[in-house]
FIFIPA-27518 format. One line per field, with one value per residue: residue number from 1; x, y, z of N, C-alpha, C in turn. Coordinates in pm, whole numbers, plus 50000, padded with zeros to 5 digits. Layout:
BEGIN
n	(NUM, ...);
n.xx	(X, ...);
n.yy	(Y, ...);
n.zz	(Z, ...);
ca.xx	(X, ...);
ca.yy	(Y, ...);
ca.zz	(Z, ...);
c.xx	(X, ...);
c.yy	(Y, ...);
c.zz	(Z, ...);
This chain:
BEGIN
n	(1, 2, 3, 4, 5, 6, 7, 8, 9, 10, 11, 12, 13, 14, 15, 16, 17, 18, 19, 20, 21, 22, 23, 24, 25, 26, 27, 28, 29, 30, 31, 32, 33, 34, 35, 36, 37, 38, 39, 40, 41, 42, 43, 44, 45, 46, 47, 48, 49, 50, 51, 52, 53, 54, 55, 56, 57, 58, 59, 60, 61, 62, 63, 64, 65, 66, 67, 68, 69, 70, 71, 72, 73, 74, 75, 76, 77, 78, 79, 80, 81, 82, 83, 84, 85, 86, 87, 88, 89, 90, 91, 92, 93, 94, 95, 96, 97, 98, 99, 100, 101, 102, 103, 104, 105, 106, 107, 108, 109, 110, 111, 112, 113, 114, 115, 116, 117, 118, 119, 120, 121, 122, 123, 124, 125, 126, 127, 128, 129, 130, 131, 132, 133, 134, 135, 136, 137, 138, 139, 140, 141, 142, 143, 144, 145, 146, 147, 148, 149, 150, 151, 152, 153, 154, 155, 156, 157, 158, 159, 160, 161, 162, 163, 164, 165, 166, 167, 168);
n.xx	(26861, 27115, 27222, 27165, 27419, 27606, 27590, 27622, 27907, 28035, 27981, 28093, 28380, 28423, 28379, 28664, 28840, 28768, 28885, 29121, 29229, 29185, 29382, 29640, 29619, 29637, 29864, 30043, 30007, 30109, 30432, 30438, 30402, 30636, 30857, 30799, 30937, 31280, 31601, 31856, 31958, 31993, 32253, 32297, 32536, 32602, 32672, 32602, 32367, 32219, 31970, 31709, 31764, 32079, 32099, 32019, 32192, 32430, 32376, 32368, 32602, 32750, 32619, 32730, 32958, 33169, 33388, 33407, 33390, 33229, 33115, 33388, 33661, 33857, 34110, 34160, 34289, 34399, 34198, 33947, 33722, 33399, 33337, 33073, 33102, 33387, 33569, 33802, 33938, 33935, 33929, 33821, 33510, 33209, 32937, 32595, 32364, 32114, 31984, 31801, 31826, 31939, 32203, 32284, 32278, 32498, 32737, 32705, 32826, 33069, 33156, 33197, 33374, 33598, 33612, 33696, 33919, 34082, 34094, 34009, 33811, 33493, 33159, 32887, 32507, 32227, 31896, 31687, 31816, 31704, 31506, 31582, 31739, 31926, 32031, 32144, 32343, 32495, 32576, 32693, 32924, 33091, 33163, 33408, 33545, 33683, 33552, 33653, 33607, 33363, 33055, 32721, 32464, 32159, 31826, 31567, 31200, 31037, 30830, 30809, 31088, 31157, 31456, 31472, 31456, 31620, 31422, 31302);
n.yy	(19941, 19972, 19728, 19600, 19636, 19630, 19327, 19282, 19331, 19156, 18878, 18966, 18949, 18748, 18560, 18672, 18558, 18280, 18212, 18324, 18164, 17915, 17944, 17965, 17687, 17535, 17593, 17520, 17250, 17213, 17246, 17071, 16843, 16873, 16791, 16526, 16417, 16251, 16394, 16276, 15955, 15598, 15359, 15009, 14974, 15132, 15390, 15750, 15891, 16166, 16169, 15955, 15893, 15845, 15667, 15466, 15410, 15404, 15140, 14981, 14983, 14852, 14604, 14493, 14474, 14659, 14850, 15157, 15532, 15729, 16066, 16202, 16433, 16589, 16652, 16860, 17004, 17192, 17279, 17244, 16980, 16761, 16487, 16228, 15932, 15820, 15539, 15346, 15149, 15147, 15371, 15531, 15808, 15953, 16083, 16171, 16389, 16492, 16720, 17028, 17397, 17716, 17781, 17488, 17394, 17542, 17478, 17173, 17242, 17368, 17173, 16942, 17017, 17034, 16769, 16716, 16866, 16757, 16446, 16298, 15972, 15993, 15930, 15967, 16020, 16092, 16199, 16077, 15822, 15671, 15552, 15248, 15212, 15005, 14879, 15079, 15182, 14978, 14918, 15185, 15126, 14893, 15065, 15162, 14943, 14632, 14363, 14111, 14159, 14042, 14143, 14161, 14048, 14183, 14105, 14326, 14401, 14611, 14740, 14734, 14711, 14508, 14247, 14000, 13667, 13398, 13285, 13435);
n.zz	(33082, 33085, 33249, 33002, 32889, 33077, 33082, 32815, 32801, 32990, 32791, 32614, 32732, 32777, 32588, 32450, 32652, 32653, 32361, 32378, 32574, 32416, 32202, 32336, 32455, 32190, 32089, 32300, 32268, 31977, 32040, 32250, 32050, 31918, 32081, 32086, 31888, 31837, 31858, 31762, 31726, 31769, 31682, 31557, 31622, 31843, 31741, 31747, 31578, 31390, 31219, 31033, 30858, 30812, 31034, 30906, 30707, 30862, 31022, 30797, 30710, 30929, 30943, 30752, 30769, 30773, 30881, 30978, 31076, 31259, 31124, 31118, 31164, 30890, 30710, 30392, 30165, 30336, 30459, 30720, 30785, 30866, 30767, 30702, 30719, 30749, 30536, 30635, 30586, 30338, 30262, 30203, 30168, 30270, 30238, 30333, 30198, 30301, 30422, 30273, 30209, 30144, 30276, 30342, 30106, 29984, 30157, 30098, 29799, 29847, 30022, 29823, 29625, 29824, 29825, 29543, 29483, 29646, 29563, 29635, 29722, 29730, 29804, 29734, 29895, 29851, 29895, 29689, 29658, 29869, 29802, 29687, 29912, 29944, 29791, 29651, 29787, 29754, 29540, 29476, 29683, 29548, 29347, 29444, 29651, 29555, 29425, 29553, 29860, 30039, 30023, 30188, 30059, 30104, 30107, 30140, 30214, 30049, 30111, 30433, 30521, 30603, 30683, 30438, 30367, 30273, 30025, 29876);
ca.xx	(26948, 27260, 27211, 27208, 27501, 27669, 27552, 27711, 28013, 28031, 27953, 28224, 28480, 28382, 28426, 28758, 28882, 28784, 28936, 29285, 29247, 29222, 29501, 29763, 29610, 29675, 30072, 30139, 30045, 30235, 30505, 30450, 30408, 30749, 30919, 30812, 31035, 31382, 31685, 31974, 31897, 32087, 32252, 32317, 32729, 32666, 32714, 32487, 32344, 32123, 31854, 31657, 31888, 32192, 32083, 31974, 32323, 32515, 32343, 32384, 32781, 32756, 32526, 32795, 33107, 33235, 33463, 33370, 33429, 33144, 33141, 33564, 33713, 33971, 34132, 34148, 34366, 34399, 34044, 33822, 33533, 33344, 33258, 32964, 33163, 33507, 33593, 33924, 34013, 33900, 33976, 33678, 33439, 33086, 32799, 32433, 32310, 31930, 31904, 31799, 31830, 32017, 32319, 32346, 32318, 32643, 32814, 32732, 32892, 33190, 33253, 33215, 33482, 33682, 33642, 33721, 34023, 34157, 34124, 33925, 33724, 33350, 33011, 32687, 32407, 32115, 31744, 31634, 31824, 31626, 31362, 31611, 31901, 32031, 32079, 32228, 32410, 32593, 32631, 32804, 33058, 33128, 33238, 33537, 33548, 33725, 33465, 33685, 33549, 33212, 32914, 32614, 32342, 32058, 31678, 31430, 31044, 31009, 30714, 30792, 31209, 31218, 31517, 31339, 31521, 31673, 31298, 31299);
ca.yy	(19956, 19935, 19579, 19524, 19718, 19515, 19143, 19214, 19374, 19028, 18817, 18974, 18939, 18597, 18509, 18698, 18469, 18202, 18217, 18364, 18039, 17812, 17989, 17896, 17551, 17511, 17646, 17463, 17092, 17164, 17256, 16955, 16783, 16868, 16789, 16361, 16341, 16266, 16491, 16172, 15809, 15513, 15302, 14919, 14982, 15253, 15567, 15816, 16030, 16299, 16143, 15830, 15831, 15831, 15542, 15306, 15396, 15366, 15004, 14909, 14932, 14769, 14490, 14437, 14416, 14766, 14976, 15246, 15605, 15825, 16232, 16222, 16561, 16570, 16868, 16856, 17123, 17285, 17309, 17128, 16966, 16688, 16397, 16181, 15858, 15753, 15413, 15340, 15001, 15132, 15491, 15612, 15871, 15944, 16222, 16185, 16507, 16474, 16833, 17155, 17527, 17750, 17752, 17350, 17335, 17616, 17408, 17110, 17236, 17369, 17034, 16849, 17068, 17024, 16619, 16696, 16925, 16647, 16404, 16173, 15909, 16019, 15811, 16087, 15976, 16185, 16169, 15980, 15701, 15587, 15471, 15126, 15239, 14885, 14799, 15169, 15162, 14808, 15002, 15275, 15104, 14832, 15134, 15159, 14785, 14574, 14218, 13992, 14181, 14032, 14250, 14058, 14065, 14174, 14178, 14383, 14419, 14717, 14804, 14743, 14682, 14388, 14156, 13870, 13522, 13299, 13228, 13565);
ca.zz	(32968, 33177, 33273, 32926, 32827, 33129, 33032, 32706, 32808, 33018, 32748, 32496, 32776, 32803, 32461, 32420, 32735, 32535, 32230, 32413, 32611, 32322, 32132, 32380, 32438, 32062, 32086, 32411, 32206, 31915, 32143, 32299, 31935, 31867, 32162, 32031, 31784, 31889, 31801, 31763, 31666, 31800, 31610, 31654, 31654, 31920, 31706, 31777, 31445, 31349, 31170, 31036, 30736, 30860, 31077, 30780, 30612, 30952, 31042, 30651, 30686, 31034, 30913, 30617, 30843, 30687, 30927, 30941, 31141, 31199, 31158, 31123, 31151, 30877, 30681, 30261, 30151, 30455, 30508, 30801, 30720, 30893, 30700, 30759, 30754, 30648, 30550, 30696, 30554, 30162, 30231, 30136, 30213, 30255, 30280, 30305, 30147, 30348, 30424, 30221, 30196, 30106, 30316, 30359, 29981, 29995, 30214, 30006, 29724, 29940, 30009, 29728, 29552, 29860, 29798, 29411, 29466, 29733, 29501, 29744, 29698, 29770, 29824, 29783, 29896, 29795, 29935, 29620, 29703, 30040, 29747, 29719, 29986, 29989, 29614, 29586, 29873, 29753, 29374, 29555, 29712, 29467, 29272, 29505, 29706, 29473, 29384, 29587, 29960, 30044, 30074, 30267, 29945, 30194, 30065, 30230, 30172, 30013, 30178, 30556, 30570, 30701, 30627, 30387, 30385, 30096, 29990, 29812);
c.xx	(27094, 27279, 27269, 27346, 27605, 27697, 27620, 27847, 28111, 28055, 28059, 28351, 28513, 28412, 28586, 28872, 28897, 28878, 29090, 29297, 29256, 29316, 29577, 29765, 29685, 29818, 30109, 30119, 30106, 30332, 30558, 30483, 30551, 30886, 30921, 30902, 31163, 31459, 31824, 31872, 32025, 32143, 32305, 32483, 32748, 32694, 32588, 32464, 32242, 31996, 31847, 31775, 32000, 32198, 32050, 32127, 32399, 32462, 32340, 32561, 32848, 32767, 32614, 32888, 33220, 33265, 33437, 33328, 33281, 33171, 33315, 33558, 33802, 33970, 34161, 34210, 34362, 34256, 33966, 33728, 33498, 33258, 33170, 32995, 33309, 33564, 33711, 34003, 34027, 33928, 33880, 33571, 33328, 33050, 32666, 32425, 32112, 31895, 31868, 31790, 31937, 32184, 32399, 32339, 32413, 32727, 32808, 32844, 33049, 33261, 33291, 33305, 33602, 33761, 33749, 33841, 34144, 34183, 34069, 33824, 33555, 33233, 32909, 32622, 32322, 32006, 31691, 31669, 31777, 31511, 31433, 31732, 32011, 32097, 32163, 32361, 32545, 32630, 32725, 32927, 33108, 33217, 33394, 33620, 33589, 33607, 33529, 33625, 33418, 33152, 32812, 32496, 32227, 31934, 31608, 31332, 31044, 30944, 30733, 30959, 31262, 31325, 31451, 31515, 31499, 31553, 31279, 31369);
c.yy	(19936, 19822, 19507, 19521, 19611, 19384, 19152, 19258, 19244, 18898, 18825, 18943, 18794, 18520, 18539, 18592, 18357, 18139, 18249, 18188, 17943, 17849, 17919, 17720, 17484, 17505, 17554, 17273, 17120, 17204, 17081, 16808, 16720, 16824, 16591, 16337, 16376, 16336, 16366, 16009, 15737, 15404, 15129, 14902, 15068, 15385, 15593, 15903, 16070, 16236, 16000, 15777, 15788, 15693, 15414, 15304, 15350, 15201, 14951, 14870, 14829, 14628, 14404, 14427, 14535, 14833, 15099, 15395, 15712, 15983, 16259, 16367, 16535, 16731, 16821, 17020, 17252, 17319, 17225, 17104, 16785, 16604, 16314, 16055, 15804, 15600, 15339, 15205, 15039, 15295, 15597, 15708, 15897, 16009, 16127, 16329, 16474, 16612, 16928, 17260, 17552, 17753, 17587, 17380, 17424, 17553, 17259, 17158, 17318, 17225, 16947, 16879, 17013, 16933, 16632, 16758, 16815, 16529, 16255, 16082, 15954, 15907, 15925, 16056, 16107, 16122, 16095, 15853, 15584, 15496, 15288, 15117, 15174, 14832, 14929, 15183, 15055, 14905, 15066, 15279, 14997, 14938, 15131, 15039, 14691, 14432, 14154, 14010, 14186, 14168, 14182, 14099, 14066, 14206, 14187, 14378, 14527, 14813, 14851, 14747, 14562, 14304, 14019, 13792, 13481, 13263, 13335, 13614);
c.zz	(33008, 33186, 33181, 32832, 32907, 33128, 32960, 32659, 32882, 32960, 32602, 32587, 32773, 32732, 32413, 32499, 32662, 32441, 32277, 32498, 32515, 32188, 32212, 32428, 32311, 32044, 32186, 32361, 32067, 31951, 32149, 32172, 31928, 31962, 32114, 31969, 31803, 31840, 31758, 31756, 31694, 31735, 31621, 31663, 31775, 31883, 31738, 31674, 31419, 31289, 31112, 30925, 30711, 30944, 31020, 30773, 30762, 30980, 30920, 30678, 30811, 30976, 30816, 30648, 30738, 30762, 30909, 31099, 31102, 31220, 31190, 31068, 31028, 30775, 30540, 30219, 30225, 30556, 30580, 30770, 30797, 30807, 30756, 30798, 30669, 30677, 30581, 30613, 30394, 30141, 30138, 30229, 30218, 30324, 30271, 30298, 30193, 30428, 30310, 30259, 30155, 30159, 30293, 30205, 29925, 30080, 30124, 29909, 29755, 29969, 29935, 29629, 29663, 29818, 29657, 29409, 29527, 29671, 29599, 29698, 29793, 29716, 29836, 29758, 29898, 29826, 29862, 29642, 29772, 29890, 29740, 29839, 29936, 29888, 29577, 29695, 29826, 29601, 29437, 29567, 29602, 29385, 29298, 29518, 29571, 29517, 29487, 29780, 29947, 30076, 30070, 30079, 30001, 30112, 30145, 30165, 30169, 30102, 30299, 30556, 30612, 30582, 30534, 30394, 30241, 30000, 29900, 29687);
């Protein structure tokens, strides 16, 4: 009766091993998961920015021969605030709004009063946008960009990105 009291004092330890072993297996690959996906994105001017979105819009103003300053410190009625890019030649400014919660969307609207008290020209891009970037992107600035400064008329494939050609 002992034996068997032992076997299955054995046989629960055995299992508890187990199961604590394939717990931290589990934690140490998504760990590892998360460690894939980069923290900065390169862009083909050389800036370096935060995420995929920022890297369309930063290689859009490249691609279009648009000056352009990324993450500028500047101060709006006294107040610092880091914009996402300012346009130096058109004097213009620009956010991507591609995070949420509660704070960033209190700092959002911290800044966007700042913009409105300053009397600045602003560009907000908003997450819906990415559905055409490039057609809202070119709306955008046209708002500002007076007609007579080109802007490249680029079509992509919806689907995949790719640049399409005059055939399109």
């Amino acid at each position: 009766m002992i034996e068997i009291n032992i076997s299955l004092v054995f046989i629960i330890i055995f299992v508890l091993f187990v199961i604590i072993l394939i717990y931290f297996l589990l934690k140490t690959l998504k760990k590892e998961e998360k460690r894939l996906k980069p923290s900065s994105y390169k862009c083909i001017d050389g800036h370096v920015v935060k995420s995929k979105g920022e890297l369309i819009i930063d290689n859009f103003l490249h691609l279009n021969g648009i000056e352009h300053e990324y993450e500028k410190k500047i101060k709006v009625k006294g107040n610092p605030i880091k914009c996402d890019w300012y346009l130096p030649e058109h004097e213009i400014y620009m956010e991507y709004w591609g995070f949420f919660g509660k704070k960033y969307l209190q700092r959002k609207k911290e800044k966007l009063n700042l913009y409105h008290k300053g009397k600045l020209k602003l560009i907000s891009i908003e997450e819906i946008m990415f559905k055409d970037i490039y057609t809202n992107l070119t709306s955008e600035l046209k708002k500002f960009i007076d007609e007579s400064t080109p802007l490249r008329k680029i079509k992509h494939c919806p689907n995949c990105g790719i640049e399409l050609d005059e055939r399109f």
